[in-house]
RODO-2510 file (C-alpha; in nm, 4 decimals, decimal comma):
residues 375
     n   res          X          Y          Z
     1     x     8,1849    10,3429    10,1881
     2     x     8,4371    10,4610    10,4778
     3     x     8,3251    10,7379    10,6110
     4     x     8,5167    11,1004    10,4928
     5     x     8,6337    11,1956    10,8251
     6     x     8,7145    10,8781    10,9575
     7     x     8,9600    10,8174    10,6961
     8     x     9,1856    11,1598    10,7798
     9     x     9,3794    11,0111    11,0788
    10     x     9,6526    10,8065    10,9033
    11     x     9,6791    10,4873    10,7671
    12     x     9,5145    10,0663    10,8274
    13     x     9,2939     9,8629    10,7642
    14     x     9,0915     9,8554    11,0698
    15     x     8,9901     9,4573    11,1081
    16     x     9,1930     9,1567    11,0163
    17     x     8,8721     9,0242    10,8927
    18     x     8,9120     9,2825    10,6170
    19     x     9,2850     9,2227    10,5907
    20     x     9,1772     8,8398    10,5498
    21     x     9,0092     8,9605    10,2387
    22     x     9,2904     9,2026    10,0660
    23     x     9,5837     8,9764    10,1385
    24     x     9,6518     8,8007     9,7972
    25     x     9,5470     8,4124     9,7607
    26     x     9,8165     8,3109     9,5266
    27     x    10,0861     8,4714     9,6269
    28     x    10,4679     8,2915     9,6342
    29     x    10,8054     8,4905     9,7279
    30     x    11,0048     8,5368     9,4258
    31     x    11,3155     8,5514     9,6633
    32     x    11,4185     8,3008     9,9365
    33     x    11,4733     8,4147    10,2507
    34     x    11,8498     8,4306    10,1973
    35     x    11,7911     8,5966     9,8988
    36     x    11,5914     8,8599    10,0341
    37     x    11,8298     8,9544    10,2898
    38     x    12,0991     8,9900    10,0106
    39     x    11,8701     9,1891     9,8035
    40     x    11,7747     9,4416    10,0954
    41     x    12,0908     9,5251    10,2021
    42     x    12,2281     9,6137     9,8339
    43     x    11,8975     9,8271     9,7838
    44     x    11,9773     9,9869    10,1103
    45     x    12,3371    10,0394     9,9996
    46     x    12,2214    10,1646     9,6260
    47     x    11,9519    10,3727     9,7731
    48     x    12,1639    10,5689    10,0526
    49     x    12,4258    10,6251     9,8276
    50     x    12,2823    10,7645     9,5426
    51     x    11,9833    10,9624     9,7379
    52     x    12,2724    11,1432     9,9181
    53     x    12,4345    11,2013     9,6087
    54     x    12,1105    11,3560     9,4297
    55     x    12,0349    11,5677     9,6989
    56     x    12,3555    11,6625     9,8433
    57     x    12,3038    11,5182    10,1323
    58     x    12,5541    11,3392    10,4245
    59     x    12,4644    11,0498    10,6462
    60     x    12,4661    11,1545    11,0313
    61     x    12,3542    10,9889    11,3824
    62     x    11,9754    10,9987    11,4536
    63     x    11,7991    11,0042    11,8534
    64     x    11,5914    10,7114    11,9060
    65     x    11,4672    10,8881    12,2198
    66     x    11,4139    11,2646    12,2820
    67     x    11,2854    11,4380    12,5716
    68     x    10,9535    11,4986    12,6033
    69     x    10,9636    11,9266    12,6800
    70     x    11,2048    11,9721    12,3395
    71     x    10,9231    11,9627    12,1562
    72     x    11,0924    11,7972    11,9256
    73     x    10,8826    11,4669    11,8942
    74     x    10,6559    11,3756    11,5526
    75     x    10,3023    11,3681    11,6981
    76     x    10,1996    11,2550    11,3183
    77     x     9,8271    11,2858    11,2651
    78     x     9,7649    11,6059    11,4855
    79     x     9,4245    11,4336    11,6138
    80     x     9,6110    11,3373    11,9266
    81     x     9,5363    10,9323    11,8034
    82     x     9,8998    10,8570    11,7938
    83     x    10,0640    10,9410    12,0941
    84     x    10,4659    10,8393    12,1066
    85     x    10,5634    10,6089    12,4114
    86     x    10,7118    10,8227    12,7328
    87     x    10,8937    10,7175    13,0162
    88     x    11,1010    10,8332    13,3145
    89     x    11,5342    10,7836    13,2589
    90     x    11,8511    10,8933    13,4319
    91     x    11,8904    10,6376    13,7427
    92     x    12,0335    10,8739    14,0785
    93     x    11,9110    11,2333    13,9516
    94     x    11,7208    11,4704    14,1275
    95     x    11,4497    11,4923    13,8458
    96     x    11,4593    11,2025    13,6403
    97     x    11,4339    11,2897    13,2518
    98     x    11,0826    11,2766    13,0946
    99     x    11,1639    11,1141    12,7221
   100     x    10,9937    10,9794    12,4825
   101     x    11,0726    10,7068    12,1853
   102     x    11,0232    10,8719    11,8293
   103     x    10,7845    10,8011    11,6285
   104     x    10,9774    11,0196    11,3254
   105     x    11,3160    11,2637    11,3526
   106     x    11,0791    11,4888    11,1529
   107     x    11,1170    11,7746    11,3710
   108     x    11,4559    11,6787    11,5003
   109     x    11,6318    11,7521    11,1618
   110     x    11,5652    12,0965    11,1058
   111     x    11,7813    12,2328    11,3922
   112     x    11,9653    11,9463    11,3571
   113     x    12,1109    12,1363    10,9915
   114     x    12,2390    12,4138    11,2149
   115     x    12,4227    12,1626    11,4261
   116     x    12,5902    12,0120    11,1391
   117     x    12,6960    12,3528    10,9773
   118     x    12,4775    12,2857    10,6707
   119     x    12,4997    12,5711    10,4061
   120     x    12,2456    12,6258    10,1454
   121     x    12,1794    12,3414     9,9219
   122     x    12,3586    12,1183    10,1936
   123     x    12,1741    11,8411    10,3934
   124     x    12,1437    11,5456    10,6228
   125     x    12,0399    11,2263    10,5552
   126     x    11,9686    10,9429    10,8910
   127     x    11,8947    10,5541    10,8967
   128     x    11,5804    10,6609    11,1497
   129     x    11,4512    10,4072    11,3432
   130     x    11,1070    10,4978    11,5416
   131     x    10,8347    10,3457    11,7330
   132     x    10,4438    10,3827    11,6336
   133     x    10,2629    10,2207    11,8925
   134     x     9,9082    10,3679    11,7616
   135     x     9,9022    10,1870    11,4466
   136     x     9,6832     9,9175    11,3406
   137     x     9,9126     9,5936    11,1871
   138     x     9,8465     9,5464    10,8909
   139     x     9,9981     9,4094    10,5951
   140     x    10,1954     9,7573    10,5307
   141     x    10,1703     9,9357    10,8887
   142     x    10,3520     9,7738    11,1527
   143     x    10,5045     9,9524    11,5411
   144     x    10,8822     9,9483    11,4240
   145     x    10,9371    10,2170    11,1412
   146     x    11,2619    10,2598    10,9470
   147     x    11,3014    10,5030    10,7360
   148     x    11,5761    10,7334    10,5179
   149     x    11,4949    11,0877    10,7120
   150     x    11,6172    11,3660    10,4946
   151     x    11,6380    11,7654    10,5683
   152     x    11,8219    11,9753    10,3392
   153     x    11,8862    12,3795    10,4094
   154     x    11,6913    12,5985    10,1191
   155     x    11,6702    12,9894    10,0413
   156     x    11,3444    13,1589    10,0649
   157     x    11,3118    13,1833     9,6809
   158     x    11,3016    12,7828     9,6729
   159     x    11,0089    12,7822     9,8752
   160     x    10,7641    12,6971     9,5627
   161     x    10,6481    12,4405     9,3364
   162     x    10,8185    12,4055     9,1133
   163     x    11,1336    12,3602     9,3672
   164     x    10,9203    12,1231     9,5150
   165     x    10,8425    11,8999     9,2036
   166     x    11,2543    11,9063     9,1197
   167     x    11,3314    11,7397     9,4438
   168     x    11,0974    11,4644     9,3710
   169     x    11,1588    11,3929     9,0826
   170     x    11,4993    11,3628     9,1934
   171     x    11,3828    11,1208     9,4780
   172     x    11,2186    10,9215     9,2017
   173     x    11,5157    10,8628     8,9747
   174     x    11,6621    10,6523     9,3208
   175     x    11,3544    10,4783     9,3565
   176     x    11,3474    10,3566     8,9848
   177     x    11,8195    10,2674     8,9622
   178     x    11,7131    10,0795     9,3173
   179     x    11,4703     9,8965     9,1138
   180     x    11,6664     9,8287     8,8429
   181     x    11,9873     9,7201     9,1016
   182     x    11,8032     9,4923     9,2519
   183     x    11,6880     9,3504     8,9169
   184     x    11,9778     9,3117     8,7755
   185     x    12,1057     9,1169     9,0705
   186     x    11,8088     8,8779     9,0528
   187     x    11,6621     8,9035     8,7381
   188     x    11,3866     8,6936     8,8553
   189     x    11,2144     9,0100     8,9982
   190     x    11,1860     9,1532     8,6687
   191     x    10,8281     8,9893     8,5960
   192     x    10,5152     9,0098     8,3618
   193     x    10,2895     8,9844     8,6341
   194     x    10,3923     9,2403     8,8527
   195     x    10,5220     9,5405     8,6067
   196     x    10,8119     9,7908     8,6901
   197     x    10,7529    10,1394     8,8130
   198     x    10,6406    10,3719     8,5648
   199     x    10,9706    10,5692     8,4676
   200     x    10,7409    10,9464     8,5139
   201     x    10,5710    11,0482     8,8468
   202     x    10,2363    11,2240     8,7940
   203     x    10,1884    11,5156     8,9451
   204     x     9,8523    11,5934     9,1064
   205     x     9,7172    11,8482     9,3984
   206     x     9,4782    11,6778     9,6434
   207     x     9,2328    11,9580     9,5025
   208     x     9,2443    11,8154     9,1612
   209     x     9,1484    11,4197     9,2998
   210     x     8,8420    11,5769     9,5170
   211     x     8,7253    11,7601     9,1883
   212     x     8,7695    11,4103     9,0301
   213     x     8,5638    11,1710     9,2784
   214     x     8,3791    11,4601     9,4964
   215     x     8,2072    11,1631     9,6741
   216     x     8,4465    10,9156     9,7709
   217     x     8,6786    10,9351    10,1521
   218     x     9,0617    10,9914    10,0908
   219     x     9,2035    10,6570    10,0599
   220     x     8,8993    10,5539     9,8272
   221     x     8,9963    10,9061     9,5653
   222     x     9,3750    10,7600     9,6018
   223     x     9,3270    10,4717     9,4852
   224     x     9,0963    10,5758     9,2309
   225     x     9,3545    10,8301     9,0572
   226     x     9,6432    10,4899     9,1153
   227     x     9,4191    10,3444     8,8463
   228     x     9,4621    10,6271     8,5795
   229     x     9,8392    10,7059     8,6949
   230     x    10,0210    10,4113     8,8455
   231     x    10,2752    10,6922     9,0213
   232     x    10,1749    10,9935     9,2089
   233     x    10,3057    11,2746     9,3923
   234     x     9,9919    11,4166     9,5557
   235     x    10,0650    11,7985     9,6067
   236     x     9,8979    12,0074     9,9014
   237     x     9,8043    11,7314    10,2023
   238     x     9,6435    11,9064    10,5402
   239     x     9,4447    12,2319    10,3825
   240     x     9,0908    12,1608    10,4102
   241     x     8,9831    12,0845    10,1131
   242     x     8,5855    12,2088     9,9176
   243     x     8,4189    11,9622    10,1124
   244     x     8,5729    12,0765    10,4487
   245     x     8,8209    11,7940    10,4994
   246     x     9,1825    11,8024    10,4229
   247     x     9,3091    11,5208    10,1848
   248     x     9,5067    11,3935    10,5187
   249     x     9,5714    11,5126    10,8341
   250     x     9,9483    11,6239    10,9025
   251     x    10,0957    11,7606    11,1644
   252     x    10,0888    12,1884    11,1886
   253     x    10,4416    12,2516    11,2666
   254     x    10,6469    12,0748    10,9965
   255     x    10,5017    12,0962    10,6108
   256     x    10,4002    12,4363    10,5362
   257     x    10,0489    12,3226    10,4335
   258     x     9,8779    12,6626    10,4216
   259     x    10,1261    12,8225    10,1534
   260     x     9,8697    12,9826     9,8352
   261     x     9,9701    12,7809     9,5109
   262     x     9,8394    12,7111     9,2049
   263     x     9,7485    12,4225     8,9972
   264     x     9,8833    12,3173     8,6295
   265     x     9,5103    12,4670     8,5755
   266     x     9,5214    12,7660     8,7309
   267     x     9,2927    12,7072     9,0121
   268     x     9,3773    12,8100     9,3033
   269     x     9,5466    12,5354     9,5967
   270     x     9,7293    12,5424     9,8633
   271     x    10,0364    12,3697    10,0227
   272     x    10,4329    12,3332     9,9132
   273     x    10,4097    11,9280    10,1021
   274     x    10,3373    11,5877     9,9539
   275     x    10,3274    11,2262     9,9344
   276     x    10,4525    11,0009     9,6657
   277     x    10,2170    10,6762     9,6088
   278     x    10,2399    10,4167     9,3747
   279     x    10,0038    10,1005     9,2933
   280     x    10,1250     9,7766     9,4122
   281     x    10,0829     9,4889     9,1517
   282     x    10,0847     9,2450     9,4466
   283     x     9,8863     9,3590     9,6823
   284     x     9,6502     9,5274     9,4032
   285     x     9,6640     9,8252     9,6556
   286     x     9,7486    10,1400     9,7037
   287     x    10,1527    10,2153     9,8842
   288     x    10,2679    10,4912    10,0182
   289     x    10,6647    10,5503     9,9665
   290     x    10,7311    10,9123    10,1217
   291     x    10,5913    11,1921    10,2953
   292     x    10,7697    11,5368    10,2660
   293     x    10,7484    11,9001    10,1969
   294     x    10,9006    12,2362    10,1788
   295     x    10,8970    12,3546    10,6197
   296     x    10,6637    12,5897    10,7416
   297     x    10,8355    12,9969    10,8092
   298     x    10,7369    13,1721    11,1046
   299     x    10,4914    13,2985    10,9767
   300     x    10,3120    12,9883    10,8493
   301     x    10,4011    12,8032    11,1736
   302     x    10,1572    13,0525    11,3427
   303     x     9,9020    13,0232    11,1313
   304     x     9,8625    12,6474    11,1144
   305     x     9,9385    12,5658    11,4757
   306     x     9,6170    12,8014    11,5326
   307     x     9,4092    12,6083    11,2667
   308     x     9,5089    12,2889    11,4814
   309     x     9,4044    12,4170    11,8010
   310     x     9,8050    12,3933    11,9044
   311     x     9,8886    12,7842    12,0022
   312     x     9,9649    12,6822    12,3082
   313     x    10,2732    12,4796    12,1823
   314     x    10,4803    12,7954    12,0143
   315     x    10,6400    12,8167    12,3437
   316     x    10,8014    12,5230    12,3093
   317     x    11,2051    12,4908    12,2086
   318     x    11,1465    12,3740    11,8660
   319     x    10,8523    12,5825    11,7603
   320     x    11,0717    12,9277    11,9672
   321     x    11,3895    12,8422    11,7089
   322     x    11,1678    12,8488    11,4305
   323     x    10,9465    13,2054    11,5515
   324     x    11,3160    13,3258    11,6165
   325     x    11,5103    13,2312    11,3173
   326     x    11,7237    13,0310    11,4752
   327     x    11,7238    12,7514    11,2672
   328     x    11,7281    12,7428    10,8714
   329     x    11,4426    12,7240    10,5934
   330     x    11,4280    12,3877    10,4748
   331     x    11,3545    12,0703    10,2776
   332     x    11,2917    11,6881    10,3699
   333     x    11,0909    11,4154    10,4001
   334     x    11,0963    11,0217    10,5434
   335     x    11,1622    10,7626    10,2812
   336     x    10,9889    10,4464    10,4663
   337     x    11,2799    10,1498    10,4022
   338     x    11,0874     9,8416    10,4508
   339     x    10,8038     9,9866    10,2065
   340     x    11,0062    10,0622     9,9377
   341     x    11,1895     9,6608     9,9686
   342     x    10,8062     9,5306    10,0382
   343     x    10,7797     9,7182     9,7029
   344     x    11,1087     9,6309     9,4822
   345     x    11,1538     9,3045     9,6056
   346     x    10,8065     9,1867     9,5372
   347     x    10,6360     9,0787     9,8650
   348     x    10,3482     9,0670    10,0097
   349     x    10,4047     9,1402    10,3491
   350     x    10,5995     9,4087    10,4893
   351     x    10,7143     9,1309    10,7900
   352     x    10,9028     8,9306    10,4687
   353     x    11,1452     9,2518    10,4721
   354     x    11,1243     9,3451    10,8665
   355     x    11,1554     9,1816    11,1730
   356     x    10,8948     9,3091    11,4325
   357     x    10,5963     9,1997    11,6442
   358     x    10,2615     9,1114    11,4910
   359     x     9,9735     8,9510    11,6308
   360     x     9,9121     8,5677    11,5909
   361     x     9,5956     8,6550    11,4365
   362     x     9,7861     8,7934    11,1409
   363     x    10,0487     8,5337    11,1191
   364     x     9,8161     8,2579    11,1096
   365     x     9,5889     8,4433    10,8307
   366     x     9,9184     8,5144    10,6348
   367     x    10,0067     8,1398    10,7071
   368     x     9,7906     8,0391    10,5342
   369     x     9,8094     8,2246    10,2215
   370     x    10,1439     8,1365    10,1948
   371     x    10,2906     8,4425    10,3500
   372     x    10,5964     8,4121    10,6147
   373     x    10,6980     8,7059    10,7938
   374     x    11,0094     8,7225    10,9802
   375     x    11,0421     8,6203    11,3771
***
């Protein structure tokens, strides 16, 4: 069994001995090559229209590069494990300009709502590209991350649950007409062996899964509870939990993970954040297709960036627009694109539906079980 706390910091699979193992043995692309192209590019077309449509949201330009004292950069796992890549730019200055490539426009959004004159209820949607060079490549991790970054602008009397649950659920009816788009254009997709989504998310606080399998580390208890409910939305990720661990390490100045809630039980939880993740009938794994919550205030800002350790950060740009009101309460989340086509389109591999680096190791193992990735 995977030990508890090594299984907070983020995602992989740790060995490609293991990944040897958990890659399927009689696998075969529904789609051709040509077809999958064709089919990702009408999901992606489906998807951004009617997610923007849902959630009010307009398409804007996204920084693939910040710099470095904005603040502004997704540190993701808060551990310090995943550090974004930072260099020196701006050929003839003075003082050349520290940057750094993103690894998510998490934190770049927010004020980003102010600078697009977003009212309340209004938002922004980006085609966010970033670079993760911490991760270990798997079959559903890889360096090059694309994903649908959302932020929308919210009053303080949305900031609850039940907000919370209405936005996903609204994120879910896209994820279910993509699925049925794509279907329709090849029907082949539509198959016995690997079953549609469920049309109902589950709802489920990470509270709930510990009381459920007290024993088992975090990725174990997920997919235990993908067995029961092939769809979650897992409510409350980065308060420690009873056994002293959070469900899932996320970063303190983004999801408000400290807010007091309740369950459908009446027990007492905490956090307005989440992640929806679904069971994949082809990898017979778990898949995560978003991570996203209701922002942290001012007030819960301060209090998480001291559970992290991170005080010293509040002086930052980012954190200073927040502790002034500056910037607006909000919404969002990062909708990964290649995992929800890995998903819809039936693959294997998230390299059949992106083009990035991966080591030979991998490509030979997936070789040979009948898996090509993309070069």
């Amino acid at each position: 069994m995977t030990d508890k706390k090594a299984d907070l910091a983020g995602p992989g699979i740790s060995t490609y001995e293991e990944v040897e193992k958990i890659l399927p043995e009689d696998y075969s692309s529904i789609l051709t090559p040509k077809e999958t192209q064709q089919a990702i590019f009408a999901a992606k077309r489906y998807f951004e229209e009617n997610l923007n449509k849902e959630l009010n949201l307009m398409m804007v330009t996204v920084p693939l590069i910040v710099t470095v004292e904005s603040g502004v950069n997704d540190m993701l796992d808060r551990d310090g494990s995943r550090t974004p890549i930072e260099f020196e730019c701006g050929l003839g200055l003075d003082k050349r300009i520290q940057a750094s490539v993103v690894q998510a426009a998490t934190k770049w959004k927010r004020p980003a709502l102010k600078q697009f004159s977003c009212e309340i209820g209004e938002g922004i949607n980006t085609d966010m590209r970033a670079v993760r060079k911490d991760y270990f490549l798997d079959h559903d991790h890889s360096s090059y991350v694309d994903q649908w970054d959302w932020e929308k602008v919210i009053t303080p009397e949305d900031r609850n649950l039940d907000f919370l649950k209405d936005q996903v659920k609204k994120i879910w009816k896209v994820i279910k007409g993509t699925e049925q788009h794509v279907q329709k254009m090849f029907p082949q997709l539509k198959s016995e062996i690997y079953p549609d989504l469920p049309d109902e998310l589950h709802f489920i606080h990470a509270e709930e899964i510990l009381e459920m399998y007290p024993d088992l580390p975090r990725k174990q208890r997920e997919t235990a509870i993908l067995q029961k409910y092939p769809a979650v939305f897992i409510i409350g990720i980065g308060w420690p939990l009873e056994d002293g661990y959070p469900h899932e390490m996320r970063a303190a100045d983004y999801d408000d993970w400290v807010a007091e809630t309740t369950t459908e039980a009446g027990k007492s939880a905490h956090g307005l954040n989440g992640d929806i993740l679904v069971w994949n009938h082809v990898t017979k794994r778990r898949h995560e297709l978003t991570s996203m919550g209701i922002r942290v205030t001012k007030e819960t800002l301060k209090e998480q960036m001291k559970m992290a350790g991170l005080e010293d950060d509040l002086k930052l740009p980012y954190h200073q627009a927040i502790l002034n009101d500056e910037i607006p309460l909000s919404i969002g989340g990062g909708l990964g694109q290649s995992r929800i086509y890995m998903l819809l389109l039936k693959k294997a591999h998230l390299g059949e539906v992106s083009v990035t680096v991966w080591p030979e190791k991998l490509k030979e193992i997936c070789s040979n079980k009948n898996i090509h990735v993309l070069e």
